[in-house]
C-alpha positions as a Markdown table, in Angstrom:
| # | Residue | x | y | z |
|---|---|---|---|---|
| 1 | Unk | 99.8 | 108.4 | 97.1 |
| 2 | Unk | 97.0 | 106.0 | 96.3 |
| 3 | Unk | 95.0 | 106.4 | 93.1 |
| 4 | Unk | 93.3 | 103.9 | 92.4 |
| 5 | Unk | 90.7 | 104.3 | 89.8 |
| 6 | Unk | 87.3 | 104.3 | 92.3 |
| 7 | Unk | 88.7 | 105.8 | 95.2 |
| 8 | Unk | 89.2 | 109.0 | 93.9 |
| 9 | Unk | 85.7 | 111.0 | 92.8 |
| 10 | Unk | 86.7 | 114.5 | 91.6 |
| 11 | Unk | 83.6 | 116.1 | 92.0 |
| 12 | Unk | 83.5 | 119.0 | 89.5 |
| 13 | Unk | 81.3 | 122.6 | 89.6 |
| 14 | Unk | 79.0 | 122.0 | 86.4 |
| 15 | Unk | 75.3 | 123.1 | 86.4 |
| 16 | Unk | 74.0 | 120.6 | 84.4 |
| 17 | Unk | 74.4 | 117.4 | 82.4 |
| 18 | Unk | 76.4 | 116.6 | 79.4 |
| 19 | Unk | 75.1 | 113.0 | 79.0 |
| 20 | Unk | 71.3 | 114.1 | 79.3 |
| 21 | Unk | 70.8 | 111.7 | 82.6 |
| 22 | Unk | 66.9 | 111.5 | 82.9 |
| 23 | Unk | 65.7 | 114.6 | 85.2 |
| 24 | Unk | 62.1 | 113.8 | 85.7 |
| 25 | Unk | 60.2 | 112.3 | 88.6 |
| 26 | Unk | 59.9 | 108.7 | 87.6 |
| 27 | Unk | 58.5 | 105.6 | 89.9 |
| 28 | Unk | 60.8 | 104.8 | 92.7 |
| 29 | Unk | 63.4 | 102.3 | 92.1 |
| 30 | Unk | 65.4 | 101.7 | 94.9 |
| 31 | Unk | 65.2 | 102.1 | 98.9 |
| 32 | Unk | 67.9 | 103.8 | 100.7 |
| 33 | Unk | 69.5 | 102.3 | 103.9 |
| 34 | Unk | 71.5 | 104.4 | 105.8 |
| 35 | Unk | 75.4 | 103.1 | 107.3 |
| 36 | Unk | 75.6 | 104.3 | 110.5 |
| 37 | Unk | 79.3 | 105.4 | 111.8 |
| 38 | Unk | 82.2 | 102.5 | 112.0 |
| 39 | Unk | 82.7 | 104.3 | 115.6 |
| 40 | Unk | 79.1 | 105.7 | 117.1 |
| 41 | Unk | 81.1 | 107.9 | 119.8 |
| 42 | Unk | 83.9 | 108.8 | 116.9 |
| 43 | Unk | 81.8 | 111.5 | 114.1 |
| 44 | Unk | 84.1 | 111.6 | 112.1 |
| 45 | Unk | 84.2 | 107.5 | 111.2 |
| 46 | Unk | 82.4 | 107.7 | 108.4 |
| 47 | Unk | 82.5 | 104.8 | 106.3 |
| 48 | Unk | 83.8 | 105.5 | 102.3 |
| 49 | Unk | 82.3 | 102.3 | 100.3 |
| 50 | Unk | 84.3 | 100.8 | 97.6 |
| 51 | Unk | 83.3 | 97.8 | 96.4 |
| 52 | Unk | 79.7 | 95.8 | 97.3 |
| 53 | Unk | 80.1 | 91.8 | 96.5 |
| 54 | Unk | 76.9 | 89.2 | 95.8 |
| 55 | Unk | 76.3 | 88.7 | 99.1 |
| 56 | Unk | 75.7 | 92.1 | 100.2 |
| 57 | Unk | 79.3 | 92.7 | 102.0 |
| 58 | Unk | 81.0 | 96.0 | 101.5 |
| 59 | Unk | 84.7 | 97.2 | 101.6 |
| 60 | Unk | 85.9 | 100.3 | 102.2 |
| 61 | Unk | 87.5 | 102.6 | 104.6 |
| 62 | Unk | 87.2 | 104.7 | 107.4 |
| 63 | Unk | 88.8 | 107.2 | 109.7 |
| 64 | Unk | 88.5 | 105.5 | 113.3 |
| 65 | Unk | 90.1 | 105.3 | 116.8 |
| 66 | Unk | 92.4 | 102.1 | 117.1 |
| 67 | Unk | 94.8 | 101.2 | 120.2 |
| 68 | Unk | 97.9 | 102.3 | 119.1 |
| 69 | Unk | 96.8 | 106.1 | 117.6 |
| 70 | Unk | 93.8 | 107.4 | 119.4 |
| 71 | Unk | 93.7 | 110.4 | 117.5 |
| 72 | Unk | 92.8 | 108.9 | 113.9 |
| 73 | Unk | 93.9 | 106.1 | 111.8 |
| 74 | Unk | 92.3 | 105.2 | 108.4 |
| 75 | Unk | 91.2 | 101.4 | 108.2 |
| 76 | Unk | 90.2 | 99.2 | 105.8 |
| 77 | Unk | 86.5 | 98.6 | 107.3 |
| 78 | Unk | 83.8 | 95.8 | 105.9 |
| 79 | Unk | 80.3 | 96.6 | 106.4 |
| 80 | Unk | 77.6 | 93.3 | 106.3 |
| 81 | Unk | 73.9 | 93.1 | 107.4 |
| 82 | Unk | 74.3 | 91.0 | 110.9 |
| 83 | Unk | 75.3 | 92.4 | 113.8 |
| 84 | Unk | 77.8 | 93.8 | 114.3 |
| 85 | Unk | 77.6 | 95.8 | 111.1 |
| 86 | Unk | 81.2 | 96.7 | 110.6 |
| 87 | Unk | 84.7 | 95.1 | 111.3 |
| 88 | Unk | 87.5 | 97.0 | 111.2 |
| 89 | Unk | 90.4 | 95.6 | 109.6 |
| 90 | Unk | 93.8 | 95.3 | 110.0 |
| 91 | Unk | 97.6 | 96.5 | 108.8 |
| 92 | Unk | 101.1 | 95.1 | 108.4 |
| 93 | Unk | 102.0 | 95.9 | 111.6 |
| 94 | Unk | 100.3 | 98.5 | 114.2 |
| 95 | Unk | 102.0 | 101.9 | 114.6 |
| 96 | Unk | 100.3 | 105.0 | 114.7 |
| 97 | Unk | 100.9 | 105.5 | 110.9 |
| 98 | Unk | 99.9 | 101.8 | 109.6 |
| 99 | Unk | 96.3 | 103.0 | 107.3 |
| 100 | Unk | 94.9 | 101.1 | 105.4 |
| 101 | Unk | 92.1 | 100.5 | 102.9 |
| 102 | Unk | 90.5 | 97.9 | 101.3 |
| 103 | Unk | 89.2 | 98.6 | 97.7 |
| 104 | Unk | 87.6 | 94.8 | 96.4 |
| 105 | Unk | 85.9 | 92.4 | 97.8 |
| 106 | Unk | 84.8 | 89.3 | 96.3 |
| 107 | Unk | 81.8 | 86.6 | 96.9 |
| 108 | Unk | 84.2 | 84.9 | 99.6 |
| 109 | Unk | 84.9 | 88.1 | 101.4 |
| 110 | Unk | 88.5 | 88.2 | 100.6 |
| 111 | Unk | 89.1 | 92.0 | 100.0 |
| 112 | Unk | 92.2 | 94.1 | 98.3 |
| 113 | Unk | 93.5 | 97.2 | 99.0 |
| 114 | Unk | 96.8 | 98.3 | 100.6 |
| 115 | Unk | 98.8 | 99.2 | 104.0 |
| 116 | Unk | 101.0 | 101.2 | 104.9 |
| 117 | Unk | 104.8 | 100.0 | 105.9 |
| 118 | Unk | 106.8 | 101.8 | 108.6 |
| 119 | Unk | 110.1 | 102.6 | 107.2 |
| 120 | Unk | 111.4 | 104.6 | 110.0 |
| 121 | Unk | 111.3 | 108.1 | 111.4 |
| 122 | Unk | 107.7 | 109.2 | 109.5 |
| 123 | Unk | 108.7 | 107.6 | 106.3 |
| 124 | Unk | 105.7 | 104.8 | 105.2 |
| 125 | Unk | 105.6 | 102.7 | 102.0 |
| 126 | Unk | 102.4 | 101.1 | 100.8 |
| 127 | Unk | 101.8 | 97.5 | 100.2 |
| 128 | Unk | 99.6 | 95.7 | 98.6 |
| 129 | Unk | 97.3 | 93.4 | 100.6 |
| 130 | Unk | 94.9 | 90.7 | 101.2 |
| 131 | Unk | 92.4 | 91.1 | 103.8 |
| 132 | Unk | 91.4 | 87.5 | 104.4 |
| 133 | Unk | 89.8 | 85.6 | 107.7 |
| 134 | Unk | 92.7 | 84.8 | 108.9 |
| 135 | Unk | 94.5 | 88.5 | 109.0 |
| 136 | Unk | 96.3 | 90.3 | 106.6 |
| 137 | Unk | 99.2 | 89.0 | 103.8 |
| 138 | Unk | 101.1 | 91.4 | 102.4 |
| 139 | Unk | 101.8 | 91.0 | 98.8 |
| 140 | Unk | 105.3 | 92.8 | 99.2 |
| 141 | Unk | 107.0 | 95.2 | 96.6 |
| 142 | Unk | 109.6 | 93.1 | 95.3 |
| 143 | Unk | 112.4 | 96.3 | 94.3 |
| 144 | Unk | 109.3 | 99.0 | 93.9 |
| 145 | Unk | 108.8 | 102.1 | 96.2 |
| 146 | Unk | 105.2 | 101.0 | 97.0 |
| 147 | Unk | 102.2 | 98.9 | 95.6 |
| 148 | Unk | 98.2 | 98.7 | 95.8 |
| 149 | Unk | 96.0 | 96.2 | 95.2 |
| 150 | Unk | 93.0 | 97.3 | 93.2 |
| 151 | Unk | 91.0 | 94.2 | 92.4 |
| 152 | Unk | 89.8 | 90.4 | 92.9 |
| 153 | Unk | 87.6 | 87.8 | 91.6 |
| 154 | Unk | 86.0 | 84.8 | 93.1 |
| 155 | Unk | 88.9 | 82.4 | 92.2 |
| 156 | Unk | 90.7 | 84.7 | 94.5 |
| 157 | Unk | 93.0 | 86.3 | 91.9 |
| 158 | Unk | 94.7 | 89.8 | 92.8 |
| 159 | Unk | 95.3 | 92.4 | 90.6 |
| 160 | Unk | 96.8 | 96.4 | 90.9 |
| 161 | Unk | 100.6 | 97.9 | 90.2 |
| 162 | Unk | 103.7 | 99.0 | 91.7 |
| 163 | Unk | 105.6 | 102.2 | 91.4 |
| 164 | Unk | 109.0 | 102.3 | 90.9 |
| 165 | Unk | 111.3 | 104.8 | 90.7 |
| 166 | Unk | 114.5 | 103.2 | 89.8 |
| 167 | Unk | 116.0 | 102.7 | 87.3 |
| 168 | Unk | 113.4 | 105.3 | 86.2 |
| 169 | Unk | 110.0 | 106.1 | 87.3 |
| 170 | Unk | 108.0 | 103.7 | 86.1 |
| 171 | Unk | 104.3 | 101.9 | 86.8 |
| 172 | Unk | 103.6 | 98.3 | 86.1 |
| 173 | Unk | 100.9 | 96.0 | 87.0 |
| 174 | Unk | 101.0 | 93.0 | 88.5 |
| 175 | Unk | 98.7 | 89.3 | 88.9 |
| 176 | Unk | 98.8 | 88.0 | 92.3 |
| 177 | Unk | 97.7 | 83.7 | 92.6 |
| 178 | Unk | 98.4 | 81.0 | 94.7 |
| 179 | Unk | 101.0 | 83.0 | 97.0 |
| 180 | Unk | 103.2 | 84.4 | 93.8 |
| 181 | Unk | 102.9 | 88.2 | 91.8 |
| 182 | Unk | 103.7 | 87.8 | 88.6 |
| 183 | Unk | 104.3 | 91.2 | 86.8 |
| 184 | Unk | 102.2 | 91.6 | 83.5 |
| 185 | Unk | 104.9 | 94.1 | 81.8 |
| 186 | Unk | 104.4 | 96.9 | 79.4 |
| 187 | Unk | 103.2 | 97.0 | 75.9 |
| 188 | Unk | 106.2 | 99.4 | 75.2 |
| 189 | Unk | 108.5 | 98.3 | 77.4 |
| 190 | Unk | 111.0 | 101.5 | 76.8 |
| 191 | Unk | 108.1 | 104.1 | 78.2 |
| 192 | Unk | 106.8 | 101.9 | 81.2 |
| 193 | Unk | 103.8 | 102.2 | 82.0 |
| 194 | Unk | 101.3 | 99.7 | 82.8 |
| 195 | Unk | 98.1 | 99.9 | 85.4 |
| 196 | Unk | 95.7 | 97.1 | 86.1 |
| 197 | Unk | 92.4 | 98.7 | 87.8 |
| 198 | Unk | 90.2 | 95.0 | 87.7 |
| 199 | Unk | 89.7 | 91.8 | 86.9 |
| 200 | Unk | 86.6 | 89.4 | 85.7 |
| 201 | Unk | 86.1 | 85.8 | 86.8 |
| 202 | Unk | 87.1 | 85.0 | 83.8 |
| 203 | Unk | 90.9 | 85.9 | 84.5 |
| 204 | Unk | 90.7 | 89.2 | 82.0 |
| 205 | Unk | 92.9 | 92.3 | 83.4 |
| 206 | Unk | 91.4 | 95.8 | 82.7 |
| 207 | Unk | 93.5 | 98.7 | 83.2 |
| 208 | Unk | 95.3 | 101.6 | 81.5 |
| 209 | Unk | 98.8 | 101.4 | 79.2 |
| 210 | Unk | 100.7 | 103.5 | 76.8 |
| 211 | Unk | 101.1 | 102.1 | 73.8 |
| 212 | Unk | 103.3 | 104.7 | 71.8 |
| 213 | Unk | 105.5 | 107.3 | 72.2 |
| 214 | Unk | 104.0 | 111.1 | 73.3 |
| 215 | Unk | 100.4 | 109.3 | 73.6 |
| 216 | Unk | 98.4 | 109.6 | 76.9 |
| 217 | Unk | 97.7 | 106.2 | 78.2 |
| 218 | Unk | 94.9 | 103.7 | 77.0 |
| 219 | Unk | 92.6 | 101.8 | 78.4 |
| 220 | Unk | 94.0 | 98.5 | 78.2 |
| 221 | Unk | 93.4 | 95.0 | 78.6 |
| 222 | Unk | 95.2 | 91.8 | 79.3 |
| 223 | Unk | 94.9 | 88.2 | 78.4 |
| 224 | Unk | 97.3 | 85.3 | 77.4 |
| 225 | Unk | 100.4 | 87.5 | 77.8 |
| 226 | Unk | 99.3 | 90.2 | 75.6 |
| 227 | Unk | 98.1 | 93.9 | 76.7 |
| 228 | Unk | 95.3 | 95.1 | 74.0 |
| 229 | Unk | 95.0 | 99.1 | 73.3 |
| 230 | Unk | 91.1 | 99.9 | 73.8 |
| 231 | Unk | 91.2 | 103.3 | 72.3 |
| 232 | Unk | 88.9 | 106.1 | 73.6 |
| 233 | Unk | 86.4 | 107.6 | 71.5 |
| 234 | Unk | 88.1 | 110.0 | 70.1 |
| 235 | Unk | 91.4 | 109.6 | 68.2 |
| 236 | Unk | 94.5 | 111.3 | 68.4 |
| 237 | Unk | 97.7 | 111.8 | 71.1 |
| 238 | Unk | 96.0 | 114.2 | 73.5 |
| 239 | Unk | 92.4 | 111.9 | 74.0 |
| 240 | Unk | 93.4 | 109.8 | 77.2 |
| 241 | Unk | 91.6 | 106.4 | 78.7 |
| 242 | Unk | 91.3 | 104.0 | 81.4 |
| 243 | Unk | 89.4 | 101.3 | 82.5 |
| 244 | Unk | 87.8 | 100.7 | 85.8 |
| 245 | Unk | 85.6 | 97.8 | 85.9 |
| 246 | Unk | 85.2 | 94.8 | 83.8 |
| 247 | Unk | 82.4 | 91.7 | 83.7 |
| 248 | Unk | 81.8 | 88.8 | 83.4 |
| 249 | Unk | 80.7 | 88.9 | 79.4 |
| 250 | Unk | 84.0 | 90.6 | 78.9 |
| 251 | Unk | 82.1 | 94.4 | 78.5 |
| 252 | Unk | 84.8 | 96.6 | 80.1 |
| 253 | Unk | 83.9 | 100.2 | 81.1 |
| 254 | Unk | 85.7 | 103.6 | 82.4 |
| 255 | Unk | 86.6 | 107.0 | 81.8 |
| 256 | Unk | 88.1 | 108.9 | 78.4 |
| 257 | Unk | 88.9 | 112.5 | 78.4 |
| 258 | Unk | 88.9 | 115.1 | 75.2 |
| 259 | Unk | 91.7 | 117.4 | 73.9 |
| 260 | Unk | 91.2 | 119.8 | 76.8 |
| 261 | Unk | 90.6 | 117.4 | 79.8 |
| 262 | Unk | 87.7 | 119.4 | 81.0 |
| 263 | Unk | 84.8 | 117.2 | 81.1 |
| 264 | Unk | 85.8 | 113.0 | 81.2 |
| 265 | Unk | 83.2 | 110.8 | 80.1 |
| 266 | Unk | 82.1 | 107.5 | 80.3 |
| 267 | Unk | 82.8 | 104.9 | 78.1 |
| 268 | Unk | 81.3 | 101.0 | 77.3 |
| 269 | Unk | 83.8 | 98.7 | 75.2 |
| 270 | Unk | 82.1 | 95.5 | 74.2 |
| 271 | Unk | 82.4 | 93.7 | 70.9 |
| 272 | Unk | 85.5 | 95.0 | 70.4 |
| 273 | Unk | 83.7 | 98.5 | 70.0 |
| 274 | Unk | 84.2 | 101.5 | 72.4 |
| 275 | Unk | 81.0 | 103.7 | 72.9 |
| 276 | Unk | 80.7 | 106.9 | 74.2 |
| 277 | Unk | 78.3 | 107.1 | 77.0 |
| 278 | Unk | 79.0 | 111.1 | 77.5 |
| 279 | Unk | 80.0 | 113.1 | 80.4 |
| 280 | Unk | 77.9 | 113.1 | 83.8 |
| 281 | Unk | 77.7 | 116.6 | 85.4 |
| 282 | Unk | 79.3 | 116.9 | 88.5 |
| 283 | Unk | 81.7 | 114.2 | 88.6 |
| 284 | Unk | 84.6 | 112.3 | 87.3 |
| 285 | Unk | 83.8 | 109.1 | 88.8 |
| 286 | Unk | 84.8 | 106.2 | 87.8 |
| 287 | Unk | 82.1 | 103.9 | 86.1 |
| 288 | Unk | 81.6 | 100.2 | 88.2 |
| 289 | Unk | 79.8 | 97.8 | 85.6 |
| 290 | Unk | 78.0 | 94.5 | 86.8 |
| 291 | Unk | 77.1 | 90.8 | 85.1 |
| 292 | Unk | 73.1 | 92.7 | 84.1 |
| 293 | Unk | 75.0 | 95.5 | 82.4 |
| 294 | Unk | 74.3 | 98.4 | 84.7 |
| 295 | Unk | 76.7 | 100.9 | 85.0 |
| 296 | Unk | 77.4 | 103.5 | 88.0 |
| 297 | Unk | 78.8 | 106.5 | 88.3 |
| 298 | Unk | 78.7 | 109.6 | 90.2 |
| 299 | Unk | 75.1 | 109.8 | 91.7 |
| 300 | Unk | 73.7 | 108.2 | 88.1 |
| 301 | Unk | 73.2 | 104.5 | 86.7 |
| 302 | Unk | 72.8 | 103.6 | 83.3 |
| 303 | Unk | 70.1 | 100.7 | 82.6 |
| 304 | Unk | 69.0 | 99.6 | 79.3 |
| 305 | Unk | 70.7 | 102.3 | 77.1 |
| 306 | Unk | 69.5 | 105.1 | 79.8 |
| 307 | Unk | 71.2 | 107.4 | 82.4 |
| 308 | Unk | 68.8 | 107.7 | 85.1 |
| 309 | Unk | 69.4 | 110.3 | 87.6 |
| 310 | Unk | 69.3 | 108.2 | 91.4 |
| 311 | Unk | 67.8 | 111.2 | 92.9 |
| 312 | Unk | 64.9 | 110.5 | 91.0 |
| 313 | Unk | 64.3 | 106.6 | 91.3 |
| 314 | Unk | 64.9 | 106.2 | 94.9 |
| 315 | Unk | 62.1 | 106.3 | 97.5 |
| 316 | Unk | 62.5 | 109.8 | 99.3 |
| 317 | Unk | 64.0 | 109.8 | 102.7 |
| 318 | Unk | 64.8 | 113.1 | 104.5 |
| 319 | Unk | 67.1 | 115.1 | 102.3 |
| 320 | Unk | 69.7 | 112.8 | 102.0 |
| 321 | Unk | 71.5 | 113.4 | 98.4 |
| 322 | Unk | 74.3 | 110.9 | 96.5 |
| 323 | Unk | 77.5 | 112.5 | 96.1 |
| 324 | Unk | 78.9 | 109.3 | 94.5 |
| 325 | Unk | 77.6 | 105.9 | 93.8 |
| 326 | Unk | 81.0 | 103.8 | 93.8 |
| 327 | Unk | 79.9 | 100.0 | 93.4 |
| 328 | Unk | 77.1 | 97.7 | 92.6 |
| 329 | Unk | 76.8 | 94.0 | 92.3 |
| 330 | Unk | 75.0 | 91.5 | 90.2 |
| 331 | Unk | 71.8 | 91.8 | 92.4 |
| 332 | Unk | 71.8 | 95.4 | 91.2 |
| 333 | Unk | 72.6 | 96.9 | 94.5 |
| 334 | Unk | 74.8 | 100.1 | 94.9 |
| 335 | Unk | 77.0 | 101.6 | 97.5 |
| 336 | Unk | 76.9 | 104.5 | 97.4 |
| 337 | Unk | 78.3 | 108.1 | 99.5 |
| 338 | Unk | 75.4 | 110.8 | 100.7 |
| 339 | Unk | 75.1 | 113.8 | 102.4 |
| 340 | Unk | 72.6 | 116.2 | 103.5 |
| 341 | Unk | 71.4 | 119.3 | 104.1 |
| 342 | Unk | 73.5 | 119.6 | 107.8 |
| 343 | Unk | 76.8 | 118.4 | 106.2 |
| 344 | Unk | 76.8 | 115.3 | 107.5 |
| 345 | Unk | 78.4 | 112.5 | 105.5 |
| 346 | Unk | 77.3 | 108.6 | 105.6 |
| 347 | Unk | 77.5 | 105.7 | 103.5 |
| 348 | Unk | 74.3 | 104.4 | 101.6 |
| 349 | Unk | 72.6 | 101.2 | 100.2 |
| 350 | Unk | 70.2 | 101.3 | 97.3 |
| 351 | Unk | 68.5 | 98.3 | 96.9 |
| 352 | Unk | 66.2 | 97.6 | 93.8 |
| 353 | Unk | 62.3 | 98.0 | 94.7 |
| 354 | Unk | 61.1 | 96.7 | 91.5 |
| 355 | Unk | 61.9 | 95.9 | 87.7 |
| 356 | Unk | 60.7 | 98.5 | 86.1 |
């Protein structure tokens, strides 16, 4: 199963905030646009943001209608302002179990994510991808079970993992460049485990590793052959990290989790020093960092040392509420999931209405 770091939001029952998000009415913001369905006559093709590049593109995915499976197949999908808004994009091969999803996109509008492989009978293996204009490339395994892509920069550089299970289970991450994966290895290489969840356009590799023996992974980076151990805020074998998003200054942020792994919480590393930037009620998100600094997470962005709550800086429209805000580029725009009060899901825009 997937898991890569932004795709899944656990969204958690917790009445209020741990982080102390600013609650009161403040001036608007942002405007909301609203995504329309990938398929008008399809309801349930609802378009699941990932990632937003500078040019206003978004990846994602989407359960839709395609040729070969008229019942449902999920898609990578890319949303953009002209008309038509969304293309739906493509698999390996098409069967009716071929999904996909694309999870990064950069300034070229060359996107990441995975597909799924038929193996035979209803057995499927995913691969990492490339979702480029002229079709897919699969990435391939090598000897792994399966493999996802999870992020790319503007010189076109892949990153993610592959999961192995011979000669023992084991994750590792991987570089993909000019047509060749390289794999990155392990700090330990005994225990296994390496995850890379971004990359900056700077060539540095954010992700999660274990660095000892009965530790929960690290956040992690990598640079020049070498994995550096980012900590988490607190210390000891049962506090757990990993990192999500990285930018171009090098400030790296994501998600650390206490003794009890009740409430995780947000973390900045910059200077080599890791912050705290508490828990967000509601949500386990993980945090998406751009080149100004902001931060996202659940339905919150941090700006200049402050959480602010987005239901209280956008301009109102209907009762549409955030249920997660998953990307945002260097323009300060976020993508973002909403709902409202007739259970109806869509994707969302929030564009910046002002500077203050």
């Amino acid at each position: 199963m997937f898991t890569d770091s932004r795709l899944i939001a656990v969204i958690l029952s917790v009445s209020a905030a741990l982080a102390g998000p600013t609650s009161a009415q403040t001036t608007p913001r942002y405007a909301l646009t609203i995504l329309g369905l990938v398929q008008h006559n399809y309801t349930t093709s609802v378009f699941a943001p990932l990632s937003i590049n500078d040019n206003g593109v978004v990846a994602g995915y989407a359960k839709v209608k395609v040729p070969h499976n008229p019942q449902q197949s999920v898609r990578g999908v890319e949303w953009q302002s002209s008309s038509p808004h969304y293309t739906i994009l493509g698999t390996i091969s098409e069967d009716p179990g071929q999904d996909s999803e694309a999870t990064w996109i950069n300034n070229l509008g060359i996107a990441v994510g995975f597909s799924n492989e038929h193996l035979g009978s209803n057995l499927y293996s995913a691969h990492p991808v490339m979702f480029t204009a002229n079709g897919i490339v699969n990435l391939g395994v090598k000897n792994a079970k399966e493999g996802f892509a999870t992020g790319i920069n503007n010189a076109s550089q892949g990153v993610g993992y592959l999961d192995f299970d011979m000669p023992v289970p084991a994750s590792e991450a991987f570089l993909y460049q000019n047509g060749m994966m390289t794999m990155l290895g392990y700090p330990v290489p005994t225990i296994g485990y390496s995850i890379a969840n971004a990359i900056n356009n700077n060539g540095l590799i954010v992700g999660s590793a274990t660095f000892s023996t009965g530790a929960k992974p690290h956040a992690a980076s990598y640079a020049n052959g070498v994995w550096t151990d980012l900590g988490t805020p607190g210390s000891g074998t049962n506090y757990g990290s990993s990192a999500s998003s990285v930018n171009d200054s090098g400030a790296i942020v994501g998600l650390w989790t206490d003794s009890v792994e009740i409430y995780p919480s947000v973390f900045l590393y910059q200077n080599g020093q890791i912050t705290d930037l508490g828990a967000l009620a509601g949500s386990a998100t993980p945090p998406v960092i751009n080149n100004a600094g902001q931060i996202v997470s659940a339905w919150f962005v941090y700006d200049n040392g402050t959480w602010w709550d987005l239901h209280n800086v956008i301009i109102p429209n209907g009762h549409w509420r955030i249920s997660g805000a998953t990307a945002v580029n260097n323009q300060g725009v976020i993508a973002c999931t909403i709902f409202d009060n007739l259970s109806r899901h869509r994707a969302g825009l929030l564009t910046p209405v002002n500077s203050n």
